[in-house]
VOLUMLUM-457767 format. One line per 8 residues: for each residue x, y, z of N, C-alpha, C. Coordinates in steps of 0.1 Angstrom, whole numbers, plus 2048, in hexadecimal, padded with zeros to 3 digits. Layout:
BEGIN
X Y Z X Y Z X Y Z  ... .
END
This chain:
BEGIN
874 91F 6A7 866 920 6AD 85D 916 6A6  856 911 6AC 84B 908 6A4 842 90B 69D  840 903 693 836 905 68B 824 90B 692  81E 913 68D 812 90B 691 80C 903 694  80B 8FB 685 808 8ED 689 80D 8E6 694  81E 8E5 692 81D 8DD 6A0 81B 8E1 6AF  81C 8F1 6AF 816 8F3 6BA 803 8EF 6BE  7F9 8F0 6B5 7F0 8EA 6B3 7F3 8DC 6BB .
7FC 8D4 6AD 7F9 8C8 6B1 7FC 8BE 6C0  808 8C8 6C6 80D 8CD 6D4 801 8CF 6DD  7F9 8D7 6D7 7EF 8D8 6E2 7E2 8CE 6E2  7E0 8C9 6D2 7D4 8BE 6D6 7DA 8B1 6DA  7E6 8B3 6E1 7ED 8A3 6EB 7ED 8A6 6F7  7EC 8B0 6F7 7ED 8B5 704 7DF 8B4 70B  7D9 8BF 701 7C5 8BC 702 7C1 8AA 707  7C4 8A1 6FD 7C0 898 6FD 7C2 88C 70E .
7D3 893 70E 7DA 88B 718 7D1 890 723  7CD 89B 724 7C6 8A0 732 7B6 899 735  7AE 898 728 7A2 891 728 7A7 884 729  7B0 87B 726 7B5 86C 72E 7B9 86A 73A  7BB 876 73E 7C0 879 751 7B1 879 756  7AD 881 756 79D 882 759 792 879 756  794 874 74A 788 865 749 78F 85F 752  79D 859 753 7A0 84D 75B 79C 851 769 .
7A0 860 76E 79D 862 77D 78E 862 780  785 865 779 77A 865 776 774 855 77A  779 84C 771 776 83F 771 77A 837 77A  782 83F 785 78C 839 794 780 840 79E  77C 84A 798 775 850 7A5 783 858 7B1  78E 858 7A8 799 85E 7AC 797 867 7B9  78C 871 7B8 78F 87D 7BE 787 87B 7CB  77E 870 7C8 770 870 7D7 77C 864 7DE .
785 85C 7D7 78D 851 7DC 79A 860 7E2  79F 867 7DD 7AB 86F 7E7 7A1 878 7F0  796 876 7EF 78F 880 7F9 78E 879 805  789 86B 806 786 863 80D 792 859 813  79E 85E 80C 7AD 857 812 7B2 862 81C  7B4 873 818 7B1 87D 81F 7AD 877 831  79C 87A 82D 799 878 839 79B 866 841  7A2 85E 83E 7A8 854 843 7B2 857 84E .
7B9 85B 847 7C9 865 84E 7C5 86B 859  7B9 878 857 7BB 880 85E 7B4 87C 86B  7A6 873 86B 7A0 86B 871 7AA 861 87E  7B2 85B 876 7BC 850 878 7CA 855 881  7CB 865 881 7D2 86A 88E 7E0 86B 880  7E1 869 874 7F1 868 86F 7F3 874 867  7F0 87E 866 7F2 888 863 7F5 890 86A  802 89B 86B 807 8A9 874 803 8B3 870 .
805 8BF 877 7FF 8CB 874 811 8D2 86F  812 8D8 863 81D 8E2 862 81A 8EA 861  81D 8F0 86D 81D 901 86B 826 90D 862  822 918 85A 825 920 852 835 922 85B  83A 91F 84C 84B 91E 851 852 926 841  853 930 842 857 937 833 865 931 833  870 92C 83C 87E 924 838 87C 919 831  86E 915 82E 86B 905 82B 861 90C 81E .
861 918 81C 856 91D 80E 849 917 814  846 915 820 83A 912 822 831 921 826  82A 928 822 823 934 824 815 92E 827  80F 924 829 803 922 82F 806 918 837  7FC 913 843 7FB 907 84C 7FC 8F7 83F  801 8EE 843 7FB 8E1 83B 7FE 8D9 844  7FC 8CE 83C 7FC 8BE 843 804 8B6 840  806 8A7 848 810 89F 843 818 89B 84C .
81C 892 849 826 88A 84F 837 890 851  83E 888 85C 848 889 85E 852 87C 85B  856 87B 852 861 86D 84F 86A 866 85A  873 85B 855 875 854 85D 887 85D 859  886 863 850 891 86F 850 88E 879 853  886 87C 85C 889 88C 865 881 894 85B  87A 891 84F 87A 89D 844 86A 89A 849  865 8A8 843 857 8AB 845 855 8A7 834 .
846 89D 830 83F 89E 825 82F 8A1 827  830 8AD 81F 820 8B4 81F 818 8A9 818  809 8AB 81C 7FF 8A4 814 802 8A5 805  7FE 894 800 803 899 7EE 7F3 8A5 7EB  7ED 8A8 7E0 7E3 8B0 7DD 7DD 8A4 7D2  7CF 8A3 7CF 7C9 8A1 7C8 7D1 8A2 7B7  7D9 8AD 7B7 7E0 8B1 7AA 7E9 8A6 7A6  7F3 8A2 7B3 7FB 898 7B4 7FC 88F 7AB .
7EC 888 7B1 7E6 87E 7AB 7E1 87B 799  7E0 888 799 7DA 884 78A 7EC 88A 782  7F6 891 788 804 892 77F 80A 884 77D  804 87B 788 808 86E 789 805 868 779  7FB 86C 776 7F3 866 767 7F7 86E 75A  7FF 879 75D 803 880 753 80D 876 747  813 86F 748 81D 869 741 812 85D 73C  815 861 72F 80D 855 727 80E 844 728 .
818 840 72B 81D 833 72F 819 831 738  81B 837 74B 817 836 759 804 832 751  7FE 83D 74C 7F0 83D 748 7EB 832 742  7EF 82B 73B 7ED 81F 72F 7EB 811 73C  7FA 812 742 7FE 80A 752 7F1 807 75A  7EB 819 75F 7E0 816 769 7D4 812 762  7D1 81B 752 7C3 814 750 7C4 803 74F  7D0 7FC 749 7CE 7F0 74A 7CB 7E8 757 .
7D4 7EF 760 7D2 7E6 76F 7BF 7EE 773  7BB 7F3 76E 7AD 7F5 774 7A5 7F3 76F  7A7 7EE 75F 79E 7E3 75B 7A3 7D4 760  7AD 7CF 768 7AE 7C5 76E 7A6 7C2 77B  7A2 7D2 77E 79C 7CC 78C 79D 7DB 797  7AE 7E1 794 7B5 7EA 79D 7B1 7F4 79F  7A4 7FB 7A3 79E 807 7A9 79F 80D 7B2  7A3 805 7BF 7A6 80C 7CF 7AB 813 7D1 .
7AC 820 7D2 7B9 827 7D5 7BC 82B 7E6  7CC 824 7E1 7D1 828 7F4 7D9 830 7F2  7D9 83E 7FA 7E6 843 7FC 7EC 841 80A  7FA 83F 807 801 83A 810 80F 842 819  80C 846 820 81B 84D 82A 823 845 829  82C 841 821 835 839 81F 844 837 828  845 84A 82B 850 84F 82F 84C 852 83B  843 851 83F 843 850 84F 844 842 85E .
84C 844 865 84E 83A 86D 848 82C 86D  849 825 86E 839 817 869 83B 816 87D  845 81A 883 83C 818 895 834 821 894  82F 82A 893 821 839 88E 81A 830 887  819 82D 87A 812 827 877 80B 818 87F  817 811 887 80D 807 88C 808 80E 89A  80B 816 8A1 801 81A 8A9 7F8 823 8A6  7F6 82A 89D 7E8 830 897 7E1 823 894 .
7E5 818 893 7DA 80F 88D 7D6 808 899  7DF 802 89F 7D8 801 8AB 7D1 807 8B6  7CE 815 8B5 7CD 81F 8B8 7BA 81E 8B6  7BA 81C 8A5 7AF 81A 89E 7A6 810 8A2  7AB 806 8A1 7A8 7F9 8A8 79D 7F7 8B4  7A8 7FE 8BE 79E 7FF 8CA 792 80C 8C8  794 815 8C2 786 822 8C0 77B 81B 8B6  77E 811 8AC 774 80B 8A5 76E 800 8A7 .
779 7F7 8B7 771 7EE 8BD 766 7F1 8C6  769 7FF 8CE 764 804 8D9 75A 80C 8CF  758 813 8C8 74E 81A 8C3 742 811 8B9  747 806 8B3 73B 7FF 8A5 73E 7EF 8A9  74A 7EB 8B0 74D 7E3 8B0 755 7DB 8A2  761 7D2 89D 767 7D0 892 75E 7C5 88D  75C 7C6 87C 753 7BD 875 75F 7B6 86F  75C 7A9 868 762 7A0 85D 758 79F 853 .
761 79C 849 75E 7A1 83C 74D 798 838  74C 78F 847 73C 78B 842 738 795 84B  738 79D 84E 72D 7A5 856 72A 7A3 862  735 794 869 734 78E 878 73C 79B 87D  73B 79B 887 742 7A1 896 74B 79B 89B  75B 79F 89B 769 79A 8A0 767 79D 8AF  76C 794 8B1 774 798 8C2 780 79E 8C0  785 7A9 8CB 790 7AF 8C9 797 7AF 8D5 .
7A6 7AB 8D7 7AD 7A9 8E4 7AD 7B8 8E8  7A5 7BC 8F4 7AA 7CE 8F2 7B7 7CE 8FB  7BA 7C8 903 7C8 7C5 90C 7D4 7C7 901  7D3 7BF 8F8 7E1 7BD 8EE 7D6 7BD 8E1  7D5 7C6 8DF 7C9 7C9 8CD 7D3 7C5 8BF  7E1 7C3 8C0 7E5 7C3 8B6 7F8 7BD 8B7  7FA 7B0 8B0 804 7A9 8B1 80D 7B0 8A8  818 7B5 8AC 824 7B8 89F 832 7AD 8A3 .
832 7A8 898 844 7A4 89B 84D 7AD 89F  852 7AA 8A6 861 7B3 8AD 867 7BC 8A4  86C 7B3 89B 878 7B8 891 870 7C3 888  862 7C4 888 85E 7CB 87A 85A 7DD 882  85B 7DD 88F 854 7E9 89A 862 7F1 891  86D 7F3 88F 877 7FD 88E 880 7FC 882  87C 7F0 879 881 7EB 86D 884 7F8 861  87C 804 864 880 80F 85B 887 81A 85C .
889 818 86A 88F 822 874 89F 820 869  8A7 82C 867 8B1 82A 861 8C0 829 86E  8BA 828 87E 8C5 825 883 8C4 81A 887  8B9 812 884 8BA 806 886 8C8 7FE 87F  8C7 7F1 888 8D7 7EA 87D 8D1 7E7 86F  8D5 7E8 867 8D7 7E7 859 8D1 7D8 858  8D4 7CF 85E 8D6 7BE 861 8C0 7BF 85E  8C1 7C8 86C 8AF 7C4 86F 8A7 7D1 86A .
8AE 7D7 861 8A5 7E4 857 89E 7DB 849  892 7DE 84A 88A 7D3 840 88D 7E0 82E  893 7D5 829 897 7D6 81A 886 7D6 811  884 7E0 80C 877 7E1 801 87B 7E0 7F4  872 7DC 7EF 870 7DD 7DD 87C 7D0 7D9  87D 7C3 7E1 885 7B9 7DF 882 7B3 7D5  88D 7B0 7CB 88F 7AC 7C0 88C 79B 7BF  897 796 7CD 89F 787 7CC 89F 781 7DC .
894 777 7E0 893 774 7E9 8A0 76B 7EE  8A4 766 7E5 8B3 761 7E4 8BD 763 7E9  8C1 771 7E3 8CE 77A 7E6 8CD 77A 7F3  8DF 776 7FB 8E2 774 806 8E7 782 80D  8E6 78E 800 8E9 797 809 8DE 7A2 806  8DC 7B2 80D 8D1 7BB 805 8DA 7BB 7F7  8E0 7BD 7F0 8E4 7C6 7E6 8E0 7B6 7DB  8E0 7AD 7DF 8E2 79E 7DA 8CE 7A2 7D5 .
8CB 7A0 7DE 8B9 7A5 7E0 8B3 7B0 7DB  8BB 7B4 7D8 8B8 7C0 7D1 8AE 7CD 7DA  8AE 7CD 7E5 8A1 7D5 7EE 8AC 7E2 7F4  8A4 7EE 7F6 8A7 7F7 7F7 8A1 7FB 805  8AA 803 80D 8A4 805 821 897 813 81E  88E 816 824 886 825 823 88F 82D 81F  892 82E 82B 8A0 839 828 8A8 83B 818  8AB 831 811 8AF 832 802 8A6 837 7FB .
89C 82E 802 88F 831 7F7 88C 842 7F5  88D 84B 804 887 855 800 893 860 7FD  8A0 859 7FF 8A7 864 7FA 8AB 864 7EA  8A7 859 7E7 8AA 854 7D6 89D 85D 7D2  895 85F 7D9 885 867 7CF 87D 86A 7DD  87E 876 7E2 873 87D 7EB 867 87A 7E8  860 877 7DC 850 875 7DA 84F 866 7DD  858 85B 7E0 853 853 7E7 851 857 7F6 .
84F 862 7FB 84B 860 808 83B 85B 807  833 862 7FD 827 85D 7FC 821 854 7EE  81D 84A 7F3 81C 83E 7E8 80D 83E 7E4  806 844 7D7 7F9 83F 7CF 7F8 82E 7CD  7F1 828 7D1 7F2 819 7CE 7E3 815 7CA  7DE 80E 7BF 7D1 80C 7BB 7D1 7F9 7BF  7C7 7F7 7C7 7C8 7E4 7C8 7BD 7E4 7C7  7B9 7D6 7C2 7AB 7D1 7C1 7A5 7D4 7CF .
797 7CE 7CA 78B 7D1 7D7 789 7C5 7D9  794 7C0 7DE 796 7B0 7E5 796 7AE 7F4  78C 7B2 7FC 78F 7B0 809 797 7A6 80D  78E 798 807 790 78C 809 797 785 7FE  7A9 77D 801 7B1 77E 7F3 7A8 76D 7F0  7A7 769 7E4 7A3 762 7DF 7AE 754 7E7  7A4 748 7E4 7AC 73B 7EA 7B0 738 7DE  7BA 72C 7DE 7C0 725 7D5 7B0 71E 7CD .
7B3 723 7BE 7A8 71B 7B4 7A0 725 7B4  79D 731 7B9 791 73A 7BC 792 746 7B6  7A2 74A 7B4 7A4 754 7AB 79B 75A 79F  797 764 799 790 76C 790 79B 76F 785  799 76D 777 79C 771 76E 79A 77F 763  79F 788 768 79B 796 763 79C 79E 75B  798 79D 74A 7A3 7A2 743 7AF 7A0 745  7B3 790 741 7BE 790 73E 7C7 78B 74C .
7C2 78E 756 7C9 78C 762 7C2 784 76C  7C7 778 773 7C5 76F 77D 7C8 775 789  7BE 775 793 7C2 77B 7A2 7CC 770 7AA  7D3 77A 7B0 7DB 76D 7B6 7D4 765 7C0  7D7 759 7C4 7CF 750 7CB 7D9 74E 7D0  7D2 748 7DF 7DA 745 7EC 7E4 736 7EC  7EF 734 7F3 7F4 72A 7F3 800 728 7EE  803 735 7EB 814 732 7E0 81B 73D 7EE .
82D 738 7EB 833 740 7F4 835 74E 7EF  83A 756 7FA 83F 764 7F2 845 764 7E7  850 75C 7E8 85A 756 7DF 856 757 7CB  848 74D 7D0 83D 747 7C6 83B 757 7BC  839 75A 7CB 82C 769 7C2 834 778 7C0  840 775 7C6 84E 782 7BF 851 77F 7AF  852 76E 7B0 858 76B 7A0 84C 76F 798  83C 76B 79B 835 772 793 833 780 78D .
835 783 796 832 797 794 842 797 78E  84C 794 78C 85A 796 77E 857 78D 773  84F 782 774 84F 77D 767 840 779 763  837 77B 76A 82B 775 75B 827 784 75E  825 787 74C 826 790 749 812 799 74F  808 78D 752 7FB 794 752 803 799 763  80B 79B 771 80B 7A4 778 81A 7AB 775  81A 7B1 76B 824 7BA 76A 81E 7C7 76E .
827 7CF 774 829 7DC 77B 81E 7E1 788  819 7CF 78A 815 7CF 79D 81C 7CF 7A7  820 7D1 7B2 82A 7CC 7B9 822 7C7 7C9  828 7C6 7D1 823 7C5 7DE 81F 7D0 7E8  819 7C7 7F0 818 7D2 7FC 825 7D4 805  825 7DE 805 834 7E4 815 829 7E2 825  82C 7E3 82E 828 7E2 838 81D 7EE 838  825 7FB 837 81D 808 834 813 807 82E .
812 7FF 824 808 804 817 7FD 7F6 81D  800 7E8 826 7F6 7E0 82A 7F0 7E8 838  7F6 7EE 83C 7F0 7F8 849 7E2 803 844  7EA 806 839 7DE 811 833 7D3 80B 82F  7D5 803 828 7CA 7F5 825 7BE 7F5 830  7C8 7F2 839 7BE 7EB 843 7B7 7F8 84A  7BD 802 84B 7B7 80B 854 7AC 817 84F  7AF 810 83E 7A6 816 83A 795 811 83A .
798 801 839 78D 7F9 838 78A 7F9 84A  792 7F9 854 78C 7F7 85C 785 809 862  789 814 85E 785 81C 862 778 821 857  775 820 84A 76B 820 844 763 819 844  766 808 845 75C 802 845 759 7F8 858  762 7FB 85E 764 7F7 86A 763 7E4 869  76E 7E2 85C 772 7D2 856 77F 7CE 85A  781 7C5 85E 78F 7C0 85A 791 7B7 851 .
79B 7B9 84A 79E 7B4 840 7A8 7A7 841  7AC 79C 837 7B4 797 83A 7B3 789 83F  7A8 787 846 7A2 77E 854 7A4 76F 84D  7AD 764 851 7AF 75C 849 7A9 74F 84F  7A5 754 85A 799 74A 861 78D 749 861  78C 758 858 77B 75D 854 77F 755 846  775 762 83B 779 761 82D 781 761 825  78E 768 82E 796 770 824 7A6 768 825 .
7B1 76C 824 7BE 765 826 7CB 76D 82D  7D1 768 82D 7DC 772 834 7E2 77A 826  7E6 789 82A 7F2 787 81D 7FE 78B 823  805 787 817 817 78B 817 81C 798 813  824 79D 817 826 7A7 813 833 7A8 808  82E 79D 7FD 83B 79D 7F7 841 7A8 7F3  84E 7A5 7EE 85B 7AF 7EE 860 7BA 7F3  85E 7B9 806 865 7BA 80F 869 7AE 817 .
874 7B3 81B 87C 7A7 823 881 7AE 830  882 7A4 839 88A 7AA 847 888 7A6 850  89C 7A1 857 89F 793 85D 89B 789 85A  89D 787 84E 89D 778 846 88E 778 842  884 77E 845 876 77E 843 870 781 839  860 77E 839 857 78C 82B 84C 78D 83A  848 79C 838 83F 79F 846 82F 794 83C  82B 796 847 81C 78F 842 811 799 84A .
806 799 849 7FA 7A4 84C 7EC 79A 84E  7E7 793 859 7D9 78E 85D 7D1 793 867  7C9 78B 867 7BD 78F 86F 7BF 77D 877  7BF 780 885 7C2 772 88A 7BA 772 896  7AE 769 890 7A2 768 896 7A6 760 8A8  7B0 758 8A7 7AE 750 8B5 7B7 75B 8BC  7BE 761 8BC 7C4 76C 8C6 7B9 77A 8C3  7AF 77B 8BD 7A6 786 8BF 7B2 793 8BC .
7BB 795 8B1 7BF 7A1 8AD 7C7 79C 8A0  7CB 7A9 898 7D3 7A7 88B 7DD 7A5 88F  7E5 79B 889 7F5 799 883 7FB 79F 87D  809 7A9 87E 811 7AE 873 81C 7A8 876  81F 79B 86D 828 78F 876 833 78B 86A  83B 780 869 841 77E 85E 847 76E 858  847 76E 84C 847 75D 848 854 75E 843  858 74F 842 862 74F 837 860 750 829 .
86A 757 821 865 757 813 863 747 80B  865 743 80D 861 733 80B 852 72D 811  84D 735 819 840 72C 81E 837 730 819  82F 727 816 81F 725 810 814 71B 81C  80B 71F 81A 802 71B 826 7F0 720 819  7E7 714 81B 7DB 71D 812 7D5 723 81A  7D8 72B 825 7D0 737 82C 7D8 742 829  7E2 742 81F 7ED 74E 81E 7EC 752 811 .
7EA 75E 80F 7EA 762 800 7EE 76E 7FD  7EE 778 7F2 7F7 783 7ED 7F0 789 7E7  7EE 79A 7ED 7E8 7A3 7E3 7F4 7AD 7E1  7F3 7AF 7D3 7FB 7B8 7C9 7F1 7C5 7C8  7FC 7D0 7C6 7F4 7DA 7C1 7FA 7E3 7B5  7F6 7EF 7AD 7FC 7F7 7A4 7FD 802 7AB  80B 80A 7A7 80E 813 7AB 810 81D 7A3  806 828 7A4 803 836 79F 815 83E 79D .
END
């Protein structure tokens, strides 16, 4: 049995660890940020209704998504969020990345279809053109194609689907733009992803409040950290995030998690984000790959709708650039 003392001393780590969960969530504005991601979702048509199912230990109605595996994932809870901070290390990780900059918080359906996902968004598109009309990030007024509101590449409409062929299922969390095979690349299908760990169905991700990604030479230096600036390939900005050590434990955007992005700015602030013909640049969605690609995410002013399109890992262009985020 333990001492006193160290039951005492057991408890004032415990005490202390809980007041560093709460200053940090406190200093994120954590709970008005999952209140207001909440109502994104529910606004935005991507949340279901589950009904009381005691075979599933569900004894009340909830919400949530359905995966690209057949499985039902309920809303995470506010609690979620702050167990995320429980481990002293994860905690150390986020306060650093948010004195770099990293406040935003997205929650992301990860595990749900990304065809759902792109037609909720396009969905959105047209109800915020037709109701306020879409702004850019100077406060002009977009034209919007309402005929065809929103370009997707072919290959990326079914890329998570697990009966898709293996060949055209888009590989996440890539290692090695190189590697001529997945296992070479190191990228894992949704499907892996959520059977290796069910709590990636839903992804916490904090990114800067960068509407607009900085150009080449324009970057901000933040405690310690340089924003990325536009003009390097995927390639460029994978090697960064594994070796200079100021973006260690950032990673990229998945398609899912640039969808949220956008639909959160365009449904709160009625913005598009991205616009590389306005202020802002295209970004990449480094480390995902699929059919030889990395998807990319704009706003493409002469066809009047967004791009969810894809580059070679090798291209650089200075209207193309990379936002990274930390993951809770």
């Amino acid at each position: 049995m333990p001492s006193p003392e160290r039951r005492k001393s057991q408890t004032e780590q415990q005490d202390h660890g809980q007041e560093a969960i709460e200053a940090l969530a406190e200093r994120l504005h954590l709970h008005d940020q999952y209140l207001a991601q909440i109502k994104v979702l529910y606004q935005t048509g991507l949340l279901e209704n589950f009904p009381v199912d005691p075979d599933k230990d569900r004894y009340m109605p909830e919400q949530g998504i359905v995966g690209v595996d057949g499985q039902e994932y309920s809303l995470p809870s506010y609690e979620d969020i702050l167990n995320k901070l429980k481990d002293p290390e994860k905690r150390k990780i986020i306060e650093k990345k948010a004195e770099q900059g990293f406040t935003q918080l997205r929650l992301v359906p990860f595990a749900l279809p990304l065809s759902i996902q792109i037609q909720r968004y396009k969905e959105t598109l047209l109800k915020v053109h037709q109701e306020s009309g879409i702004k850019a990030t100077d406060d002009s007024t977009l034209e919007l194609n309402t005929e065809d509101p929103l370009y997707i590449w072919q290959d990326l409409i079914q890329c998570d689907n697990p009966q898709t062929d293996p060949d055209k299922q888009m590989e996440y969390q890539v290692t090695n733009y190189d590697g001529q095979t997945k296992d070479q690349r190191g990228g894992k299908y949704k499907s892996e992803l959520l059977k290796q760990d069910p709590s990636n169905a839903w992804q916490f991700l904090l990114l800067e409040n960068l509407p607009d990604l900085p150009a080449e030479g324009k970057g901000q230096t933040i405690n310690g950290r340089k924003q990325f600036e536009a003009n390097q390939s995927p390639k460029d900005y994978l090697k960064a995030l594994q070796t200079n050590p100021q973006y260690q434990n950032e990673q990229g955007l998945t398609p899912e998690a640039a969808l949220s992005d956008w639909l959160t700015h365009l449904q709160e602030d009625h913005t598009a984000i991205d616009d590389y013909q306005g202020k802002g640049k295209a970004n990449y969605l480094v480390g995902q790959f699929v059919s030889g690609h990395v998807p990319d995410f704009d706003w493409y002013r002469s066809f009047r709708r967004p791009y969810l399109d894809r580059v070679n890992p090798d291209y650089r262009v200075s209207c193309d650039g990379f936002r990274s985020v930390a993951r809770l």
